[in-house]
C-alpha positions in Angstrom: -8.6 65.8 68.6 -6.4 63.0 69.7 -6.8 61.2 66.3 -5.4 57.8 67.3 -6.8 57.8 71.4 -10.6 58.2 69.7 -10.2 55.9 67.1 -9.4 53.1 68.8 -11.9 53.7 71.6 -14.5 53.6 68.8 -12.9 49.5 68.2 -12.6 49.1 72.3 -16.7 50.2 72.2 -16.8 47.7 69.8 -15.5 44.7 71.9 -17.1 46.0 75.4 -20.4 45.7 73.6 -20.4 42.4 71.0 -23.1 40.6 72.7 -25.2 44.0 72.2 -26.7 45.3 69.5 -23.8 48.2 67.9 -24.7 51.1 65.9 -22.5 52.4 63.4 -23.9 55.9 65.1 -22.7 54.7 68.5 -19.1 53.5 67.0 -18.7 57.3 65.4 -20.0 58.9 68.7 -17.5 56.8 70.5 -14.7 58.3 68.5 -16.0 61.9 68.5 -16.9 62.5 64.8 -19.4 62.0 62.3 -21.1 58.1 61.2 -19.7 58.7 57.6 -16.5 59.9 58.2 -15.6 56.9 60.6 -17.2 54.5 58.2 -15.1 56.0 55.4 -11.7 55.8 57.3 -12.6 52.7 58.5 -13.2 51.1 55.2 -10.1 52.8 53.6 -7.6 51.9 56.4 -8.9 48.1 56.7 -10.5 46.6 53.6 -13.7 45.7 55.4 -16.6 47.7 56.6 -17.8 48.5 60.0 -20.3 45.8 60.2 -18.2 43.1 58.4 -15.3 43.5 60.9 -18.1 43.3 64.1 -19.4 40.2 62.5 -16.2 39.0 61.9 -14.9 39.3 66.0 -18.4 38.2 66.9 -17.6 35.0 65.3 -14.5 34.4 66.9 -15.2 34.7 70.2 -18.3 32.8 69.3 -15.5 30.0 68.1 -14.0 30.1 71.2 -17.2 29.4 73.0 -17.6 26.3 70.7 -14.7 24.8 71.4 -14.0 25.5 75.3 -17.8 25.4 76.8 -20.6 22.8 76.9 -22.9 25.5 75.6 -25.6 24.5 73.1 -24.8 25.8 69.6 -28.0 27.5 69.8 -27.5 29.6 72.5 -24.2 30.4 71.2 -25.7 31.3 67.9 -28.0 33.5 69.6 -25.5 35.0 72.0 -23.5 36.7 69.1 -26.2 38.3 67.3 -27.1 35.2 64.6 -31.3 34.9 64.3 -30.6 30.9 63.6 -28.3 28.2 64.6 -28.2 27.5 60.4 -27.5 31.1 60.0 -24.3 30.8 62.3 -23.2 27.3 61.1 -23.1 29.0 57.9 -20.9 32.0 58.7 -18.6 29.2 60.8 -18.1 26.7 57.6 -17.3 29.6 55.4 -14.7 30.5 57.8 -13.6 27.2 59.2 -14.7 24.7 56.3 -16.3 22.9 58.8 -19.1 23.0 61.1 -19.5 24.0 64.9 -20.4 20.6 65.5 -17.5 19.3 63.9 -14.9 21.8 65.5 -16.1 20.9 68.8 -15.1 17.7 68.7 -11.8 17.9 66.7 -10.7 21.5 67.8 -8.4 22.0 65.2 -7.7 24.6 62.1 -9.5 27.3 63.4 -8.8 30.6 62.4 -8.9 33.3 65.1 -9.8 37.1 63.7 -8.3 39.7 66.2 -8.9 42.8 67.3 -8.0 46.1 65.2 -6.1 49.0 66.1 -5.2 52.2 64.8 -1.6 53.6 64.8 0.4 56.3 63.0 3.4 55.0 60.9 6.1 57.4 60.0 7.5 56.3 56.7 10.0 58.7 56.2 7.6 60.0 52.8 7.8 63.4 51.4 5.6 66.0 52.7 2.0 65.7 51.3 1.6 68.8 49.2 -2.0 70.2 49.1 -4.1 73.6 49.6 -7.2 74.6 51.3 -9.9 76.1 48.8 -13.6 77.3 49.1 -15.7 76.0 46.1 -19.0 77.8 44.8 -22.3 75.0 44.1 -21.6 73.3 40.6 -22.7 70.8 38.1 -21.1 68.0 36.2 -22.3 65.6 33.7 -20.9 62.3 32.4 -21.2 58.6 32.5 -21.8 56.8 36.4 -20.7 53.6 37.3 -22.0 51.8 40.5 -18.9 50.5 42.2 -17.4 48.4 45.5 -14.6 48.9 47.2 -14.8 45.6 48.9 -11.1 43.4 48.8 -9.7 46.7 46.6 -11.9 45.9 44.0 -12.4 49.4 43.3 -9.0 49.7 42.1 -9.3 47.8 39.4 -12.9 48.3 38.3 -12.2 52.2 38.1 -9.1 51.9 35.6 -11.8 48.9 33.3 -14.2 52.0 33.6 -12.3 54.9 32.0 -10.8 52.3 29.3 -14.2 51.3 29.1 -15.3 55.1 27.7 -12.0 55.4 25.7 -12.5 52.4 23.4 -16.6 53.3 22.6 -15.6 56.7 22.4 -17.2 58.5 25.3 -14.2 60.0 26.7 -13.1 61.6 23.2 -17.1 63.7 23.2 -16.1 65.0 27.1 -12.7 65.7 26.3 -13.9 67.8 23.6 -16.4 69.9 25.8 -14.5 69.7 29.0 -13.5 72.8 31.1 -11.0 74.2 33.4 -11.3 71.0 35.5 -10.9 68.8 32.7 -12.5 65.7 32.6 -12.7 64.4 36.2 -13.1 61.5 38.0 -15.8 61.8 40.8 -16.8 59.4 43.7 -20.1 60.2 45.5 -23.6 58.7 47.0 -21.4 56.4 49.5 -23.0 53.5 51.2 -20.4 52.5 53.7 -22.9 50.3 55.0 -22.5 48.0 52.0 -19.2 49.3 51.1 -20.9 50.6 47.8 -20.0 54.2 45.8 -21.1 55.8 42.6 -18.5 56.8 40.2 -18.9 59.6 37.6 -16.6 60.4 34.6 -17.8 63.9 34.2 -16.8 67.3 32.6 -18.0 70.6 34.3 -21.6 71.5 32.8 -25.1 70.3 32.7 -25.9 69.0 29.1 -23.5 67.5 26.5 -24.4 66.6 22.8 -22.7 63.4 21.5 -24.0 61.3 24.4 -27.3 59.1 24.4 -27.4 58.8 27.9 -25.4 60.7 30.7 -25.8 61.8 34.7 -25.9 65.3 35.7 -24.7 65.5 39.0 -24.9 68.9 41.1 -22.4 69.4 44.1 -23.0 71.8 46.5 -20.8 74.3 47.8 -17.7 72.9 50.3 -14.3 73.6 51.5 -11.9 71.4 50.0 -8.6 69.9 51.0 -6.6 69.7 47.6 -3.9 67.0 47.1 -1.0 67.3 44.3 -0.4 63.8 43.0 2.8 63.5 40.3 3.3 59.9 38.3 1.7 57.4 36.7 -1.7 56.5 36.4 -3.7 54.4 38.1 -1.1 54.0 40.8 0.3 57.7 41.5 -3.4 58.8 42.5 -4.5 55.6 44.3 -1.0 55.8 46.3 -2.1 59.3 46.9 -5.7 58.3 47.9 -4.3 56.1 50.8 -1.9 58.9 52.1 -4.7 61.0 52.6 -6.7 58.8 55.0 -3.9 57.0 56.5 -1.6 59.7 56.9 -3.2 63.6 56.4 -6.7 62.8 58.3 -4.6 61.5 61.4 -2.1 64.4 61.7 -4.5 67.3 60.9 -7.7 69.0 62.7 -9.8 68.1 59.6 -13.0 65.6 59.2 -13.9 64.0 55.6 -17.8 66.6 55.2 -19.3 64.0 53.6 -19.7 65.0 50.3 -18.4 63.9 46.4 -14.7 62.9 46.2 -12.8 64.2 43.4 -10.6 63.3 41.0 -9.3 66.2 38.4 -6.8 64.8 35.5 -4.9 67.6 33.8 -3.1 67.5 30.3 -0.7 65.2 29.2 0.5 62.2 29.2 -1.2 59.8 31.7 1.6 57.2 32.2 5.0 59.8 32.6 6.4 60.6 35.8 5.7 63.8 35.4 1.7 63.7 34.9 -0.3 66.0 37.5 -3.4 65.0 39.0 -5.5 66.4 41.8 -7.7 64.7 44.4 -10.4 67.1 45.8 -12.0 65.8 49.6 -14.8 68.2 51.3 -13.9 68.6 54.9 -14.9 70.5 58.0 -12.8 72.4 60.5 -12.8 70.5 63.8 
């Protein structure tokens, strides 16, 4: 698979088809893979989902419109997909801070949102280290958190999360019972949709005693891709989070199998240099 020709004629589908109803189901079959793994790479390499980035280029060619034609606002509204002229002056002050009405007649500070595309950067970075391994069905259990990704937000609730369980004590009764994994750090039930993810702090097992209320969580059998990430938490594993989908996806012949994410956090001490971690992604052979 040309990785960087099919992704970006997933975004030109997008802007040949903006006064149509899009599909996230079309976008993926544009590019030649599966709904959740474009979603997923798209959400990881911009920032924004699918949908927000077609309602965001929606709008600004719906600016344009505005402030070069005689249109009614109306029929512009319902042009680019909004069900009432209220609904799109709303969307158009939030980005503008003023109204259609308004810009039309003043035509200025109006903010333009372009078109995306992908590209491969070569940074110069030390090879990615990783392995390819076959994993048997298993079963954590720990303590979920529903989370969003949305503006990186995800990056900081994650870190609150696991202090979270270290000051009331939770992560002391999993360390405890933990297993060869340790206790792990697990991303799963994705809705890319509304940029949305579960996140479980979980030890390998079904039933733990010390905790009042906890998830079990079974994942099925898949072939993993294994990442080695060295240095300090948070920011070793999150740097190594975004060299996966921005850098190992694009360059290899393997999609995301949409299944749990995994985060495996081995002995020692959390903020050296040195500290080993592991991220775990199913994938498919393509």
């Amino acid at each position: 698979m040309n990785w960087i020709e099919d992704m970006n004629k997933a975004l030109d589908y997008i802007e040949e088809n903006l006064e149509n109803n899009i599909s996230s189901e079309d976008v993926a079959k544009a590019a030649h893979v599966s709904k959740f793994y474009f979603l997923r790479i798209f959400n990881i390499l911009s920032g924004i989902t699918v949908g927000e980035y077609i309602r965001q280029r929606r709008l600004s060619l719906a600016v344009k419109e505005v402030v070069s034609t005689k249109h009614k606002i109306v029929d512009i509204s319902l042009k680019y997909g909004y069900e009432t002229p209220e609904a799109f002056t709303k969307a158009f002050k939030k980005l503008h801070d003023i109204s259609p009405s308004e810009a039309r007649k003043t035509k200025e500070n109006l903010k333009a949102f372009p078109p995306f595309s992908f590209q491969i950067i070569v940074r110069g970075e030390e090879k990615m280290n990783y392995r390819i391994v076959k994993k048997d069905e298993f079963k954590v259990v720990g303590i979920k958190k529903r989370v969003t990704n949305k503006n990186g937000e995800n990056f900081k609730a994650i870190p609150k999360f696991w202090d979270q369980l270290c000051e009331n004590g939770s992560y002391s009764i999993l360390d405890k019972n933990k297993g060869k994994l340790g206790v792990m750090g697990i991303c799963y039930n994705f809705d890319m949709e509304c940029n949305e993810f579960d996140y479980i702090i979980a030890i390998e097992g079904e039933n733990i005693d010390g905790l009042e209320e906890f998830e079990v969580l079974n994942i099925k059998s898949h072939t993993f891709a294994i990442f080695e990430s060295i240095g300090p938490m948070p920011k070793a594993i999150q740097d190594t989070w975004d060299r996966i989908f921005a850098e190992w996806f694009p360059a290899t012949k393997y999609e995301h199998a949409d299944g749990p994410e995994l985060e495996v956090y081995y002995p020692g001490d959390s903020s050296s240099k040195d500290y080993k971690s592991e991220v775990w992604i199913p994938i498919i052979d393509k």
